[in-house]
N, CA, C and O of each residue as an XYZ file, in Angstrom:
352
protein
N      -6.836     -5.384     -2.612
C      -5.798     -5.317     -1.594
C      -4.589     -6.122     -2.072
O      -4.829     -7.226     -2.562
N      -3.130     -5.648     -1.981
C      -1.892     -6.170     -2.514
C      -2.081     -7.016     -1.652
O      -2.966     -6.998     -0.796
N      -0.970     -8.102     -1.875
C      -0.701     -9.447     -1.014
C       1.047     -9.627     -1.069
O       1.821     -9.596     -2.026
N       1.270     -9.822      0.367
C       2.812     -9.673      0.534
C       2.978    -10.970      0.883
O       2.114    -11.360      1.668
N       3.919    -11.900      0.522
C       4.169    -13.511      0.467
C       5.525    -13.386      0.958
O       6.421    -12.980      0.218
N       5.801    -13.829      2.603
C       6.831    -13.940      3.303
C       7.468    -15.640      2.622
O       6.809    -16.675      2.710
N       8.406    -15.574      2.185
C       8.549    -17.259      1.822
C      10.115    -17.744      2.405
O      11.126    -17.212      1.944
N      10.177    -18.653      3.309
C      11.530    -19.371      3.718
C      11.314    -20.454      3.160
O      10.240    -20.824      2.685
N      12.660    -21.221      3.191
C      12.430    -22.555      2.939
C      12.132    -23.947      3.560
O      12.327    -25.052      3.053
N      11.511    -23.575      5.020
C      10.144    -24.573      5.203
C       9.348    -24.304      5.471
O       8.604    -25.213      5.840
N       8.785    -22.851      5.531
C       7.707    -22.168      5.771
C       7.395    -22.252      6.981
O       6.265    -22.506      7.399
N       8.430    -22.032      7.680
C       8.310    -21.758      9.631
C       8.304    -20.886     10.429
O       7.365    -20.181     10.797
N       9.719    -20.894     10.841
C      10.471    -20.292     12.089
C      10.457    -18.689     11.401
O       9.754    -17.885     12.014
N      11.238    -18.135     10.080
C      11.695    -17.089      9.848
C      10.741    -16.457      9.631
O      10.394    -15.556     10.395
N       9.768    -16.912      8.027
C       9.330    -16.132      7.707
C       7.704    -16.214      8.790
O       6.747    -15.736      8.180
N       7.372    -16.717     10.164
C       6.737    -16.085     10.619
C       6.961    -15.131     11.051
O       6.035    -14.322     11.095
N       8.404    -14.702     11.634
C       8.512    -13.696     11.976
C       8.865    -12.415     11.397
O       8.860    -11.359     12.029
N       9.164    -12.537     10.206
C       8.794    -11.780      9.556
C       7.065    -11.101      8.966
O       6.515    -10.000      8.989
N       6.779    -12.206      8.578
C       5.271    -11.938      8.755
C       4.628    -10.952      9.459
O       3.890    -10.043      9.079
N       5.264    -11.468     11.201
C       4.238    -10.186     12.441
C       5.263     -9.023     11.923
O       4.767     -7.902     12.035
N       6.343     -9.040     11.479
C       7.146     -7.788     11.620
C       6.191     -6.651     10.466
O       5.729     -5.519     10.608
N       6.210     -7.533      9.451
C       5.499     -7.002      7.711
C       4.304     -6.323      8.354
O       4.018     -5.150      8.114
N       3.458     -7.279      9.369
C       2.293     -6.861      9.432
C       2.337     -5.689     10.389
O       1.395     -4.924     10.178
N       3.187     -5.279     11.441
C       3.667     -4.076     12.833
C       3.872     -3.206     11.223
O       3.193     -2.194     11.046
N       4.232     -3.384     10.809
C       5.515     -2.019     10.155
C       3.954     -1.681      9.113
O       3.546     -0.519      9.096
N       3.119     -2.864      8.231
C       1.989     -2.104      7.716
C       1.529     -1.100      8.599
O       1.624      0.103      8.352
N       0.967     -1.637      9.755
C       0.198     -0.988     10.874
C       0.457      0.398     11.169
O      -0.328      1.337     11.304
N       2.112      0.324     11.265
C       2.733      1.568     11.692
C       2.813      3.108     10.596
O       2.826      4.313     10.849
N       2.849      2.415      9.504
C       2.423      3.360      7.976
C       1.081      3.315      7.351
O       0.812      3.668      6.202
N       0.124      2.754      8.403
C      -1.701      2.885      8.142
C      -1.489      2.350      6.448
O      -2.089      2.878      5.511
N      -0.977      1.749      6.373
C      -1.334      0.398      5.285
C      -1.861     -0.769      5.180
O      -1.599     -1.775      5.841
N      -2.613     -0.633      4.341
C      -3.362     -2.496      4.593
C      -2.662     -3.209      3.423
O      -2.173     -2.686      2.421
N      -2.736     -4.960      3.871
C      -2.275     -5.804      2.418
C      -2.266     -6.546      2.850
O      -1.792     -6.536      3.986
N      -2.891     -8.032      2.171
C      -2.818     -9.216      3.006
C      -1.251     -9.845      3.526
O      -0.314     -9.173      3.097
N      -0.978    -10.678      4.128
C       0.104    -11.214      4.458
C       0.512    -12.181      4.905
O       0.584    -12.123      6.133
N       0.986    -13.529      4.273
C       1.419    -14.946      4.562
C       2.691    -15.112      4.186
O       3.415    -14.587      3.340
N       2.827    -16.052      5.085
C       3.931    -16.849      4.778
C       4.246    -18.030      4.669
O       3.553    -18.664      5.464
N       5.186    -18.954      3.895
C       4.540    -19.996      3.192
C       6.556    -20.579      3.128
O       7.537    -19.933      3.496
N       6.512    -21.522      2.719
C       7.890    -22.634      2.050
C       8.115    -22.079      0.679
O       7.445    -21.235      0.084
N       9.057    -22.640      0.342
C       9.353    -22.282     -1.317
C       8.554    -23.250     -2.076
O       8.058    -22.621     -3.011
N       8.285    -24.160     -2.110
C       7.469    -24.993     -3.101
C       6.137    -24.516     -2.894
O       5.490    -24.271     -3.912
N       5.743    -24.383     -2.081
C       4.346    -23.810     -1.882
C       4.140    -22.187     -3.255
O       3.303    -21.964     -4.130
N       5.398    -21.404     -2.765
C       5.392    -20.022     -2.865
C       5.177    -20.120     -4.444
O       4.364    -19.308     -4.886
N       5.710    -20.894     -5.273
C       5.606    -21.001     -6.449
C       4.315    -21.131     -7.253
O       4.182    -20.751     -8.416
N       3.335    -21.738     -6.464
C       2.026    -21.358     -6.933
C       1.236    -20.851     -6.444
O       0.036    -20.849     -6.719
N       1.837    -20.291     -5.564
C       0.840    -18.943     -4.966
C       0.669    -17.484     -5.616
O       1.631    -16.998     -6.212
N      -0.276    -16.930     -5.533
C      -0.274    -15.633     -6.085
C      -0.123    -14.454     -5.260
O      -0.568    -14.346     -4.117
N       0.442    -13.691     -5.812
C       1.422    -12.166     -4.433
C       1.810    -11.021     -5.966
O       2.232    -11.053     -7.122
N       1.207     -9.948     -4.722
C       1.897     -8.769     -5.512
C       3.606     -8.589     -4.968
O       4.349     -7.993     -5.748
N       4.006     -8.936     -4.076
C       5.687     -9.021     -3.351
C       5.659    -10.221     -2.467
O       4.850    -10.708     -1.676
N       6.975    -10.542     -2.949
C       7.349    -11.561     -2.107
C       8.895    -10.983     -1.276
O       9.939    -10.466     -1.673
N       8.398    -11.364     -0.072
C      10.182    -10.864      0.336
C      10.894    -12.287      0.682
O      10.104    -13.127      1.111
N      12.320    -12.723      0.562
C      12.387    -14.015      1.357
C      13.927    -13.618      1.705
O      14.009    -12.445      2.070
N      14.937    -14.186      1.683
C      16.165    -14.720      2.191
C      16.637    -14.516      0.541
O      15.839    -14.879     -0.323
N      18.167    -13.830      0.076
C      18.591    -13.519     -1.255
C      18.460    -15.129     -1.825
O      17.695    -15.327     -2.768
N      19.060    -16.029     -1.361
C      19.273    -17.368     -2.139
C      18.228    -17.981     -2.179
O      18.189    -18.668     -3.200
N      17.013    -18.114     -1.335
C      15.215    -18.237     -1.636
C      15.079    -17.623     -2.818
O      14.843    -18.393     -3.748
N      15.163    -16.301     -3.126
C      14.969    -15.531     -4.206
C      15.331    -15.959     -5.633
O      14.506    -16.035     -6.544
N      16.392    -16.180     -5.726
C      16.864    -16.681     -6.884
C      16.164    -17.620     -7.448
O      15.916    -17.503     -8.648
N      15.673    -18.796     -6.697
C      14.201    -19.779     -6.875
C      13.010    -19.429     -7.464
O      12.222    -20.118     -8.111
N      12.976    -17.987     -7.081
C      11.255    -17.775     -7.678
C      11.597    -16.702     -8.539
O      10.596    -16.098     -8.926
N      12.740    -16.231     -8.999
C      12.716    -15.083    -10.234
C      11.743    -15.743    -11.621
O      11.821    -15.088    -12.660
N      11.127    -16.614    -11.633
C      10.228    -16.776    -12.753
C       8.841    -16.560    -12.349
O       7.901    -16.568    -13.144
N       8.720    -16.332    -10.866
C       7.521    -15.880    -10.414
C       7.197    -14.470    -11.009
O       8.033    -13.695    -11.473
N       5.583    -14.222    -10.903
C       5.010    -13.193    -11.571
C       4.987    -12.032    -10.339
O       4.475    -10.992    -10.754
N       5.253    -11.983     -9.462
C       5.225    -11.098     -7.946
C       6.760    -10.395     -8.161
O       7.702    -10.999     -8.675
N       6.812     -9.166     -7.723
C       8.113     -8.864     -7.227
C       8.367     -9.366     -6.682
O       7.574     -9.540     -5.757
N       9.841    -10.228     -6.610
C      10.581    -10.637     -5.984
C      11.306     -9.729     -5.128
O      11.434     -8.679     -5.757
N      12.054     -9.605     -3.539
C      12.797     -8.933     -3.667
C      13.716     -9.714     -2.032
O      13.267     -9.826     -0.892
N      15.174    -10.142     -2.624
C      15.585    -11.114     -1.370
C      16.445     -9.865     -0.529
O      16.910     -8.798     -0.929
N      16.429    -10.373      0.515
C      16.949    -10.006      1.739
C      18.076    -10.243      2.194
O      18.098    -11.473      2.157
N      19.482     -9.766      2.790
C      20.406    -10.233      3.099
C      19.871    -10.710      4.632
O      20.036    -11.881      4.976
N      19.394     -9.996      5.291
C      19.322     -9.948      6.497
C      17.502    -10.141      6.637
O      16.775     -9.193      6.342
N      16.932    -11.460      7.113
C      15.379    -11.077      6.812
C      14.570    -10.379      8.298
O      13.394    -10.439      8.655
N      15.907     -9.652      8.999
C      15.516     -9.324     10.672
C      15.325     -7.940     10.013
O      14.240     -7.434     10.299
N      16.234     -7.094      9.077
C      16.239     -5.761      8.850
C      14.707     -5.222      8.580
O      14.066     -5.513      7.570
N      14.191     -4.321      9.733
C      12.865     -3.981      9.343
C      13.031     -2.173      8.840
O      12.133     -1.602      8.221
N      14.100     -1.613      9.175
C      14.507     -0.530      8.469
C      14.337     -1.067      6.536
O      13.811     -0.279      5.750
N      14.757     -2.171      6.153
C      14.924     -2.180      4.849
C      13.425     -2.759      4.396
O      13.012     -2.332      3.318
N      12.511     -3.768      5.183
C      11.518     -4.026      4.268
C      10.836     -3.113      4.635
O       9.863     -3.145      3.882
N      10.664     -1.949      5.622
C       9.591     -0.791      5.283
C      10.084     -0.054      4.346
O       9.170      0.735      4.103
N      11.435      0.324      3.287
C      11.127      0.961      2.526
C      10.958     -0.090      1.476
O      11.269      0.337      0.364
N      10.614     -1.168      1.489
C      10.182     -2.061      0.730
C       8.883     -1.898      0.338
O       8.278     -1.620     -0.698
N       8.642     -2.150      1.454
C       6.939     -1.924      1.760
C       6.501     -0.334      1.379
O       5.405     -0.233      0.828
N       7.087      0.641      1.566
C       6.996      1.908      1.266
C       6.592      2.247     -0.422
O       5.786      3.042     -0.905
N       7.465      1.339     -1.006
C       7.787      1.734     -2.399
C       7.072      0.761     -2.941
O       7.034      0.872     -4.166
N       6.399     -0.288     -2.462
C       5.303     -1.282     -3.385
C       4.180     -1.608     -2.897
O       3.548     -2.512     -3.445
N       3.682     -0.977     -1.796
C       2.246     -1.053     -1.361
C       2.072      0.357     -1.017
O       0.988      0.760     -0.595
């Protein structure tokens, strides 16, 4: 099972809500994949097939082994389902 790694930078407020969103929008395209969300220091040694976060989060973990892929907007759930579409 892929693993999708929601990451803000204190691992709170945003990317929980992103999280329930990741996990509605799996649900809604009968996809499974695990799904957390975590801080940026954390995110760095965690292991993920995608990470979505905030564009300037992103730039932080481009040496990570996960797709990276930052977000202008991390509310847009039109854009991470074709996220989610095209990597799980």
């Amino acid at each position: 099972m892929k693993k999708v790694l929601i990451v803000c930078g204190n691992g709170l407020g945003s990317s929980f809500i992103v999280e329930m969103n990741v996990k509605k929008i799996l649900a809604e395209m009968n996809k499974e994949a695990e799904v957390a969300h975590t801080d940026l220091t954390s995110a760095k040694s965690e292991t993920a097939d995608l990470i979505l976060s905030a564009k300037d989060i992103a730039e932080h973990l481009s040496s990570h082994s996960a797709k990276v892929v930052g977000l202008s907007n991390l509310l847009d759930n039109k854009k991470i389902k074709e996220i989610l579409a095209e990597n799980i």
